[in-house]
N, C-alpha and C positions, 0 to 999 in steps of 0.2 A: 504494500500500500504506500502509496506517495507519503514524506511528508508532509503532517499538517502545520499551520502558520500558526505564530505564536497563538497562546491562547488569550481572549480577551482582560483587559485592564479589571482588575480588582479595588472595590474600596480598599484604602490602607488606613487604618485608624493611627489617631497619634496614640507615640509610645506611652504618655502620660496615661490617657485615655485608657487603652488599652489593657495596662499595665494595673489601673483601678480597680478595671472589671477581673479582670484574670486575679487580683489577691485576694478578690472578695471571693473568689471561685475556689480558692485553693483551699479553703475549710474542706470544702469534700473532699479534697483530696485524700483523707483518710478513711474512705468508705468502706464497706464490709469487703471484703479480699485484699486489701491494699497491707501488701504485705506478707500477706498467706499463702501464697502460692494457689487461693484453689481456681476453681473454675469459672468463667465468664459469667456475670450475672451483674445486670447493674437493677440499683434499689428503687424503686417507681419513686417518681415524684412528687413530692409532699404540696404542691400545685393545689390551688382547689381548682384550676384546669382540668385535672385529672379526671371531672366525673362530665367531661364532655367527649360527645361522640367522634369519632375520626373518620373523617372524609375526605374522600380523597376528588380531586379536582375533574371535572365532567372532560369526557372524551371529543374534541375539535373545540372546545371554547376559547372565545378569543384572547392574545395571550399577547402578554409584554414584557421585555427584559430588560429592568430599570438597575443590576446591582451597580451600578456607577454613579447612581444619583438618582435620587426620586423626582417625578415631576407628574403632573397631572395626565392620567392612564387617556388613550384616544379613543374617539366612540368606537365602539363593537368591542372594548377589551371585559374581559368578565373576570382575567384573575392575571395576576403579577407577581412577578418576582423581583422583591429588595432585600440591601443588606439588612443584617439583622439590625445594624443599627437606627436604621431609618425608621418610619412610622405606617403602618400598613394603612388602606384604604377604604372608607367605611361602605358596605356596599357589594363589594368585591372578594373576588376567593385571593386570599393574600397567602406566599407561600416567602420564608425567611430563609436569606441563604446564609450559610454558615462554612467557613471553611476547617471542614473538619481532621482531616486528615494531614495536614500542613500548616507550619505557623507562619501569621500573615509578616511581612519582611522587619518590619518594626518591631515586633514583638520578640528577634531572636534572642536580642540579649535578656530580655526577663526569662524566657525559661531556661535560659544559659547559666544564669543566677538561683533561678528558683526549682526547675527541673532539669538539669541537664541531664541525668538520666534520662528522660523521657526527649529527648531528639534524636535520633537517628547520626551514628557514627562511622568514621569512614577508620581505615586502617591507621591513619593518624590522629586519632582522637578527633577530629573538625567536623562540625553536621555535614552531614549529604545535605544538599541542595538542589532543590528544584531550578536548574541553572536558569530558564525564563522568567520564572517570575521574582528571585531570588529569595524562594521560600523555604523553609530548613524542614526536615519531612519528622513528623512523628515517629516514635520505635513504637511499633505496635505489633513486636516478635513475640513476648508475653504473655500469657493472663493476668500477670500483675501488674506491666505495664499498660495494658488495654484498659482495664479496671479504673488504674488511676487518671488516664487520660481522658477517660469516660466523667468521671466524674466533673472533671474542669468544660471539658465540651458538654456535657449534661446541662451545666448551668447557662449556657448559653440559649441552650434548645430551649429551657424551661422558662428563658426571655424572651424567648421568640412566643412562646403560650401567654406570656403575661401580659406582652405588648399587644395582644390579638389575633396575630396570625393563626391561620387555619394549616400551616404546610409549613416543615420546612425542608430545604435541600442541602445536601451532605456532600460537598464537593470534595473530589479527587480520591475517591474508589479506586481511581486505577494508580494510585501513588505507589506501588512496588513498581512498575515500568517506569519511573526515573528514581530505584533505590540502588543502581550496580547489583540488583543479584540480592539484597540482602534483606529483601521483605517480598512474601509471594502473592499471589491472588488469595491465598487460605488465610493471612492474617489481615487483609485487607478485607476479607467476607466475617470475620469474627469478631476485627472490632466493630463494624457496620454492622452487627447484630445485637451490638453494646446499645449503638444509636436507635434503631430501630424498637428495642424495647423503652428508653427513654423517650421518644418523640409520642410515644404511642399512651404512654401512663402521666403524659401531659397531654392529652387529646389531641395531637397534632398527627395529620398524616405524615410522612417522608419518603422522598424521592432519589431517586438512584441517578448519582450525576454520572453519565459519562460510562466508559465498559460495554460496550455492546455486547460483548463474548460473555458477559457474566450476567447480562440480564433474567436467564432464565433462574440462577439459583439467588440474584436477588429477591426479584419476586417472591423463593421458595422458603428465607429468610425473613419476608417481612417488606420490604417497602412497597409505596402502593401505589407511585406511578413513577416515569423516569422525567428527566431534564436531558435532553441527548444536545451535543454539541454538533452542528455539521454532519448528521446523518445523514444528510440531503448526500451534502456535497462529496462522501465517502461512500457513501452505497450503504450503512448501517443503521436506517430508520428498521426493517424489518423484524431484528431479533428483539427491541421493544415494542414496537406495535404488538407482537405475539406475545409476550411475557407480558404484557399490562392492558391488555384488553383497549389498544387504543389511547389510552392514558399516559400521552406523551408530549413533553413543551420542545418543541423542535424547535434551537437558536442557528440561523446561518448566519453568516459570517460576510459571504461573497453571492454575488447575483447568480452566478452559476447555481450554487448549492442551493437557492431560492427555487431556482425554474425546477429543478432534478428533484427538490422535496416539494413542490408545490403538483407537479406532472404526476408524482404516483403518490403521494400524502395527503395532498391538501382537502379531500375530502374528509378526509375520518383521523389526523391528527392535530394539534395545534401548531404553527408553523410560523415564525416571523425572524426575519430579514434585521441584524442590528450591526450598525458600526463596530470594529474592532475593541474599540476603548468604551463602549456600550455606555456613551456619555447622554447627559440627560437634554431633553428636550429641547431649542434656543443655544443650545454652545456650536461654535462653531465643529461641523466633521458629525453633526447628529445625524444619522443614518434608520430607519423604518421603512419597513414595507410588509404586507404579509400578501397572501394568494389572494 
């Protein structure tokens, strides 16, 4: 398969910010296994979200991808995707992106200080990096390092429920393909089973970003619909279409990947066309389109 182009621009919170939120999170860090060696299990959500139903987002509804900045959704949108940080939209299926799997570029020296255990290390002690976006990858080789890192991203999820959102999505499932080798799809499906029972005992559905090849045992796992980058444009909308009964936000990238997801998608998946840098509305380089 060809190379694909960088991946799009991420919120990057300030390190102050950031660094706020993440040591209010670090209380849980001492959750039930954290330390014990046992097996995968994270603690439901003490949320009073928790006694709301999980829904997951209707099949072709119209769809917008704002994690670069919010702005006001265009008629025919029915649900959106923002950072967690932002404020979802009343009215609308509102789905919170969260980067789960990777610390955002700001944030390495807090867990350098606070968890360096829990980043991913190269044969000279220095994090592996997501060389694009210069993000330092989670170790999530463990049960006790899943556990614990469950718990700091748990608290995020559980902000994504309290701020109102109905969804949130768990970016970079496929983060073992930029680990050298040293984290597989099995612990990249284990910790996503961590999220998947947290998003879910906060009434939130969750989405499977990205992975085509593993969409069938995500689904088998728990999440309840995908976010797919560029299926259009890579020939990859199929194996979620099948694994999610349809229940798929298809972002292109490039006009091509628009026409190729719109010719054999655009009836029965969600489908829209955004700028690289997925900049909000009025900036210069703002890019929309859907079929």
């Amino acid at each position: 398969m060809a190379a694909r182009p960088p991946r799009p621009l991420r919120v990057v919170l300030s390190t102050l910010a950031l660094a706020g939120v993440l040591a209010a999170a670090a209380v849980g860090c001492g959750a039930p296994g954290d330390g014990e060696g046992g097996g995968d299990s994270a603690p439901p959500s003490p949320s009073p979200s928790s006694a709301r139903a999980v829904v997951p987002p209707e099949p072709h509804v119209g769809f917008d991808y704002q994690i670069g900045g919010a702005y006001p959704p265009p008629p025919g949108v029915g649900a959106v995707s923002r950072d967690r940080t932002a404020k979802p939209t009343e009215g609308l299926y509102n789905i919170c992106y969260v980067n789960a799997f990777q610390a955002q570029p700001d944030a390495t020296d807090w867990w350098q200080k606070n968890h360096p255990d829990l980043l991913l290390k190269d044969a000279a002690g220095a994090p592996v990096m997501d060389q694009d976006w210069d993000e330092a990858l989670f170790d999530i080789s463990t049960p006790d390092k899943r556990e614990r890192l469950a718990a700091v991203v748990g608290e995020w999820i559980d902000g994504c429920a309290t701020a109102g959102f109905q969804a949130v999505e768990a970016d970079n499932l496929d983060s073992h393909e930029r680990s050298g080798g040293r984290l597989t799809a099995e612990h990249d499906l284990a910790f996503a089973r961590l999220l998947v029972a947290r998003a879910h005992a906060a009434g939130l559905a969750i989405g499977q970003k990205n992975a085509a090849e593993l969409a069938q045992r995500g689904r088998a796992l728990g999440f309840d619909f995908a976010v797919a980058e560029e299926c259009g444009q890579y020939d990859e909308c199929e194996p979620y279409a099948t694994a999610f009964d349809n229940r798929v936000l298809v972002i292109e990238y490039e006009p091509e990947g628009l026409r190729r997801a719109c010719a054999r998608w655009g009836a029965t998946l969600s489908v829209v066309l955004r700028d690289t840098d997925v900049r909000p509305a009025g900036e210069t380089g703002y890019v929309r389109a859907t079929c």
